[in-house]
C-alpha positions as CSV (number, residue, x, y, z in Angstrom):
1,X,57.0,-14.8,-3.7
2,X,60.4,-13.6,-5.0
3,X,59.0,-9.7,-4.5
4,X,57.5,-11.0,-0.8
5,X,61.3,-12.3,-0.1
6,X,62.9,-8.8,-0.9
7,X,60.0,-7.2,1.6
8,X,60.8,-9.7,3.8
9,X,64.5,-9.2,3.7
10,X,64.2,-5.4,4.2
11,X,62.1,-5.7,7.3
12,X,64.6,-8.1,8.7
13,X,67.5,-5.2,8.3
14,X,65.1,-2.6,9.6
15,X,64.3,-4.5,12.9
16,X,68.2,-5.8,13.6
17,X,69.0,-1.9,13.0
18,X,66.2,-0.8,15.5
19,X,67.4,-3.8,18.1
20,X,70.8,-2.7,17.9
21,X,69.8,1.1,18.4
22,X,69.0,0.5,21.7
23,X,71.4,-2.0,22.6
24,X,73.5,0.7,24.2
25,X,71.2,1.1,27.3
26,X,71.8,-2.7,28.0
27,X,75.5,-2.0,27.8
28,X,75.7,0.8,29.7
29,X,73.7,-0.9,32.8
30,X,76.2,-4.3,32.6
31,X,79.3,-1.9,32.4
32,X,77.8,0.2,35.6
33,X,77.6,-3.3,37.2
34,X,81.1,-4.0,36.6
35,X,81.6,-5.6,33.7
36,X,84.1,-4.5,30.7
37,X,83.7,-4.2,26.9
38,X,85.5,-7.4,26.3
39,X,83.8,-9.4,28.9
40,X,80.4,-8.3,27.7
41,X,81.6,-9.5,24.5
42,X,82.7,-12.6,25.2
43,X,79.5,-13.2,27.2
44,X,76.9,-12.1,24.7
45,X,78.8,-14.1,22.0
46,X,79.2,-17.6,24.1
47,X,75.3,-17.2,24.7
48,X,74.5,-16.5,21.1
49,X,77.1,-19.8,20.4
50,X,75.3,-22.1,23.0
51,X,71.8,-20.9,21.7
52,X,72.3,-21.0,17.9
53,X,73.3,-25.1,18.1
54,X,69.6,-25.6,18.6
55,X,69.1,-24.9,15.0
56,X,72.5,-25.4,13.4
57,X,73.1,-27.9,11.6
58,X,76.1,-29.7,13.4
59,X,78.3,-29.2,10.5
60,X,81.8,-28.3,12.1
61,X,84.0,-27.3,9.3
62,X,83.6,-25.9,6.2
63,X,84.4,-27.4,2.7
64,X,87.6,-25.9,2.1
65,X,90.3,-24.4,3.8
66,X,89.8,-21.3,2.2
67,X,86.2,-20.9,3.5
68,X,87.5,-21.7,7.1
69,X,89.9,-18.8,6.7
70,X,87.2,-16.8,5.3
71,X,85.4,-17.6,8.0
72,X,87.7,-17.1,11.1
73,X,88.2,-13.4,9.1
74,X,84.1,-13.2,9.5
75,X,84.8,-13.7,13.1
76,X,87.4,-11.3,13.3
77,X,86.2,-8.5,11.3
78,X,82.3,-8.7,12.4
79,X,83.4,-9.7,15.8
80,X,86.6,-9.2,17.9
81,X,88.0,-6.6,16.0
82,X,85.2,-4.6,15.2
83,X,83.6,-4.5,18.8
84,X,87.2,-4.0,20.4
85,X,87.7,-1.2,17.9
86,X,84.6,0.4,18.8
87,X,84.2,0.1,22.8
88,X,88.4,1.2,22.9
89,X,87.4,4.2,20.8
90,X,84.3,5.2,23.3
91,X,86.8,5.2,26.4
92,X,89.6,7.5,24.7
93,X,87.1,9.5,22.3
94,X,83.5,11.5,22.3
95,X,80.8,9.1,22.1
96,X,79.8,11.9,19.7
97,X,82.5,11.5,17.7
98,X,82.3,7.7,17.5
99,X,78.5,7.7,16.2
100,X,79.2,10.2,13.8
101,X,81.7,8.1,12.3
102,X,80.0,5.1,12.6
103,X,77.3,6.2,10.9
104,X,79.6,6.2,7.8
105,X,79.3,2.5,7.3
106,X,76.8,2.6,4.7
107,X,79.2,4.8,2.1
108,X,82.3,3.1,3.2
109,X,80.9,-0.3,2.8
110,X,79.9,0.9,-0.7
111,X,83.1,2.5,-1.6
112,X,85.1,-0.6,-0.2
113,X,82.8,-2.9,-2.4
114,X,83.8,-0.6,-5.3
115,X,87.4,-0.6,-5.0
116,X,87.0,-4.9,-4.7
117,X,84.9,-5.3,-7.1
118,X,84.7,-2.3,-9.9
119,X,81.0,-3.5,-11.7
120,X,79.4,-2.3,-8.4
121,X,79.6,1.4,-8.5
122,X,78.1,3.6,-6.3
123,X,74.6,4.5,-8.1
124,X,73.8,8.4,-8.0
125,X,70.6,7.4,-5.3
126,X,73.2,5.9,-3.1
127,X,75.2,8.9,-3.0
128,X,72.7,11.7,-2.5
129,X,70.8,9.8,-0.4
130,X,74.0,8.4,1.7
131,X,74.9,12.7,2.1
132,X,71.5,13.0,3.1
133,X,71.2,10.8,5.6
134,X,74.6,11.8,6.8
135,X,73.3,15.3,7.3
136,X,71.1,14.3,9.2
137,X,72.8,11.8,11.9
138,X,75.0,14.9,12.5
139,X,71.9,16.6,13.3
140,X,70.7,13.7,15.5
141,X,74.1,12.7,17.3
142,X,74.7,16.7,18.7
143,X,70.9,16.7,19.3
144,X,71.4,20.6,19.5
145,X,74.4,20.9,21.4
146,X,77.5,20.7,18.7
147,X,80.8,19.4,20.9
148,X,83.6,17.9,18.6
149,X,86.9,17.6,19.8
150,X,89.6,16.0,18.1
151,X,90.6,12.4,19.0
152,X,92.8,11.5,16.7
153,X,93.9,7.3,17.8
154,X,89.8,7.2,19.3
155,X,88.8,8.6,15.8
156,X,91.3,6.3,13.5
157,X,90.0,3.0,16.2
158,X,86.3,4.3,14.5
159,X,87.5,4.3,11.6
160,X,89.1,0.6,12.1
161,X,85.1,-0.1,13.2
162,X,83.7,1.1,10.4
163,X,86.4,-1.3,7.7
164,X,85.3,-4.3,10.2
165,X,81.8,-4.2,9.3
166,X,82.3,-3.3,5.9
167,X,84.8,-6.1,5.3
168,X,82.2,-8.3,7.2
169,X,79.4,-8.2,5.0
170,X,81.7,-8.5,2.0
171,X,83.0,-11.5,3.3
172,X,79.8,-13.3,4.3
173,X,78.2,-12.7,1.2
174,X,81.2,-14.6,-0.9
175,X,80.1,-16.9,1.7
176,X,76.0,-16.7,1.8
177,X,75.8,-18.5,-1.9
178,X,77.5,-22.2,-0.4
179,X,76.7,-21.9,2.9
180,X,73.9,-21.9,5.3
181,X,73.4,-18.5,6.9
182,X,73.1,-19.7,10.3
183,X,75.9,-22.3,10.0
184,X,77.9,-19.3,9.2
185,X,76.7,-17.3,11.5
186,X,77.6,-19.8,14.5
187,X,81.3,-19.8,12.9
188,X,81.3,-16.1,13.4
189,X,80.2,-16.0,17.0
190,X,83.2,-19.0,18.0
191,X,85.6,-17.1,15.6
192,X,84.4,-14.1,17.3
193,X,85.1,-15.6,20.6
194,X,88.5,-17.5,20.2
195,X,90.1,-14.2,18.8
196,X,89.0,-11.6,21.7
197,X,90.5,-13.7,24.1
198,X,94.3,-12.8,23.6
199,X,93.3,-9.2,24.9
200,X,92.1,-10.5,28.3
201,X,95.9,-10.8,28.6
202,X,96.1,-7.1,28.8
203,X,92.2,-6.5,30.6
204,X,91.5,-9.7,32.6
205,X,88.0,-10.6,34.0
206,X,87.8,-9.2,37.0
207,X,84.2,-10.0,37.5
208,X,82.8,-11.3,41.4
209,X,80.4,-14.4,40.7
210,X,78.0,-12.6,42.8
211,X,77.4,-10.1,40.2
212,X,75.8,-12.8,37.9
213,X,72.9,-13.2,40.1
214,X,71.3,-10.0,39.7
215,X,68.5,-10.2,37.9
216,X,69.2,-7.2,35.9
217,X,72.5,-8.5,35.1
218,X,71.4,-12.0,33.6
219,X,68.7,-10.4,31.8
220,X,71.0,-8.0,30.1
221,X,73.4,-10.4,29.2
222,X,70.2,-12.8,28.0
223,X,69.2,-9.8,25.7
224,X,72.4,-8.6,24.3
225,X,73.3,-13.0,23.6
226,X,70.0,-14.2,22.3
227,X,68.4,-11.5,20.7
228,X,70.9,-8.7,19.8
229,X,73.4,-11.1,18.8
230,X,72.0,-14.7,17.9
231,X,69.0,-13.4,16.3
232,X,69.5,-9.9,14.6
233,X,73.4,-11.4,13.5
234,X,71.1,-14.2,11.5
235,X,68.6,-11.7,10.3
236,X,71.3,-9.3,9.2
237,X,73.3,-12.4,7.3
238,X,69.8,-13.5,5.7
239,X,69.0,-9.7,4.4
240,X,72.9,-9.8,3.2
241,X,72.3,-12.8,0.9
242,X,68.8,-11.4,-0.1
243,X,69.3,-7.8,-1.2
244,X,72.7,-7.4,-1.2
245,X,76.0,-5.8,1.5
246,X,75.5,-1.8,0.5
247,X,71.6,-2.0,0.6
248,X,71.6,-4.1,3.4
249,X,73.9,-1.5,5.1
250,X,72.2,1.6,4.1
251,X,69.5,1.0,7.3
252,X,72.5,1.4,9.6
253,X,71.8,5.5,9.1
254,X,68.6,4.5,11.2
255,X,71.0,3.7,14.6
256,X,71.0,7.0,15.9
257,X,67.2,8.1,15.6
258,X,66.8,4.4,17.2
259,X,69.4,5.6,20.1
260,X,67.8,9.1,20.4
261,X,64.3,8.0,21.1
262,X,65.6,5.1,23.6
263,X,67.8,7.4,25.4
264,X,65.3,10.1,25.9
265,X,62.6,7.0,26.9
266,X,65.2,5.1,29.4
267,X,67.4,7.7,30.6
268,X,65.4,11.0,30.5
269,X,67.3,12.8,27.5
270,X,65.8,15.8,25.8
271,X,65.0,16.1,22.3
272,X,65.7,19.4,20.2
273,X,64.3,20.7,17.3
274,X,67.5,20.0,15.4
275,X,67.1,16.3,16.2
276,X,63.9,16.3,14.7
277,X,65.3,17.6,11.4
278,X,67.7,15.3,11.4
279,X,65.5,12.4,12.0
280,X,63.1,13.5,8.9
281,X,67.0,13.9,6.8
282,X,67.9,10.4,7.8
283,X,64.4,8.8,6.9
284,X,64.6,11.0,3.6
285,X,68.2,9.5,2.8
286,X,67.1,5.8,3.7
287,X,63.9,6.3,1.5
288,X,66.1,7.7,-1.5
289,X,68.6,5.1,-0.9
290,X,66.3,2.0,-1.3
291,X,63.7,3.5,-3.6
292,X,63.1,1.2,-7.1
């Protein structure tokens, strides 16, 4: 049972990394419809809220002060900051750029857990395979056409992005051992919530009420709340507390060959050669990665 749980917990990563790959398409079509980052945001995340008190225990606070702060910085770093981070860097920078750098998490989560905790050191596997893998998301993000130009605040808000997440799963898996995961997960998605609001001060909704009853509208924002955020934010937090924040965030690498493959299915984008290669290098790192 304990070897079906690990199994179990690695498909769970595998499937919120292929949901999220092609989460962009949904974005893209609510932004062309009007909406901004932050609203999508706060949309997706009040749905996920709503939804997840179906199965959430109604437990309100947690134990401790401490954990309430660790869980309004849950909020914050896998929420408000991370997501404003990353959609502010996709308007001033390359979205090039921004997946290449993203696609770092899995090495800086790892290095970040090192430097907080120095028994958890970066196994050889993790490093080759990590350089693989990197190799070949560089491949898969240029698809054949290499364009980098220097953004330095869009690259550094990327950056920011990439320390959100990694701080995230560090932070629920101090809390995954006392907690429920979907208790905590509903703390990140009000957390999540409460903080992006301040920067509506600077981007206010600007939204017409008519825009919410296209169908493709509700149905993106449906998507994005209940499965991209309410369930693949569980199944993440449940593969957290099962085989750990660095193997966990090793799938990440797949987010790209996800994108690829949905863009060139939804939106008609070719696929080189080179993206090829760099799907079989990123597949190769994963595999190297996670091997036992």
């Amino acid at each position: 049972m304990k070897i079906l749980n690990i199994y179990g917990a690695h498909l769970m990563a595998i499937a919120t990394v292929v949901i999220w790959g092609t989460t962009f398409v949904s974005t893209k079509v609510l932004i062309n419809n009007g909406l901004t980052p932050i609203e999508i945001l706060i949309y997706r995340f009040t749905i996920a809220y709503a939804c997840i008190w179906f199965i959430s225990p109604k437990k309100l606070w947690a134990d401790t002060p401490k954990d309430e702060l660790l869980l309004v910085i849950a909020g914050l770093t896998g929420g408000s900051l991370y997501f404003l981070a990353e959609n502010t860097a996709l308007e001033i920078s390359m979205a090039s750029n921004v997946g290449l750098i993203i696609s770092t998490t899995p090495i800086i989560t790892a290095l970040v857990q090192y430097l907080m905790d120095r028994k958890k050191r970066p196994g050889k596997k993790l490093i080759v395979g990590s350089l693989i893998a990197l190799l070949g998301v560089t491949l898969v993000v240029f698809n054949g056409s290499f364009v980098l130009q220097l953004s330095p605040l869009g690259d550094i808000l990327t950056l920011v992005a990439v320390l959100m997440w990694a701080f995230y799963c560090i932070v629920f898996q101090k809390l995954g051992n006392r907690y429920p995961t979907v208790f905590i997960t509903r703390k990140v998605f009000f957390y999540g919530v409460i903080t992006i609001l301040p920067a509506l001060f600077f981007r206010p909704i600007t939204i017409k009420t008519e825009t919410f009853f296209h169908p493709i509208v509700i149905l993106n924002l449906l998507f994005l709340g209940i499965i991209a955020s309410m369930l693949c934010y569980i199944m993440w937090n449940l593969a957290v507390k099962r085989i750990g924040t660095v193997h966990t965030a090793n799938y990440l690498y797949i987010t790209p060959l996800v994108t690829l493959f949905t863009a060139a299915i939804v939106i008609n984008e070719p696929i080189t050669w080179i993206a090829i290669v760099g799907c079989i290098l990123i597949l190769t790192g994963v595999y190297i990665t996670e091997k036992k």
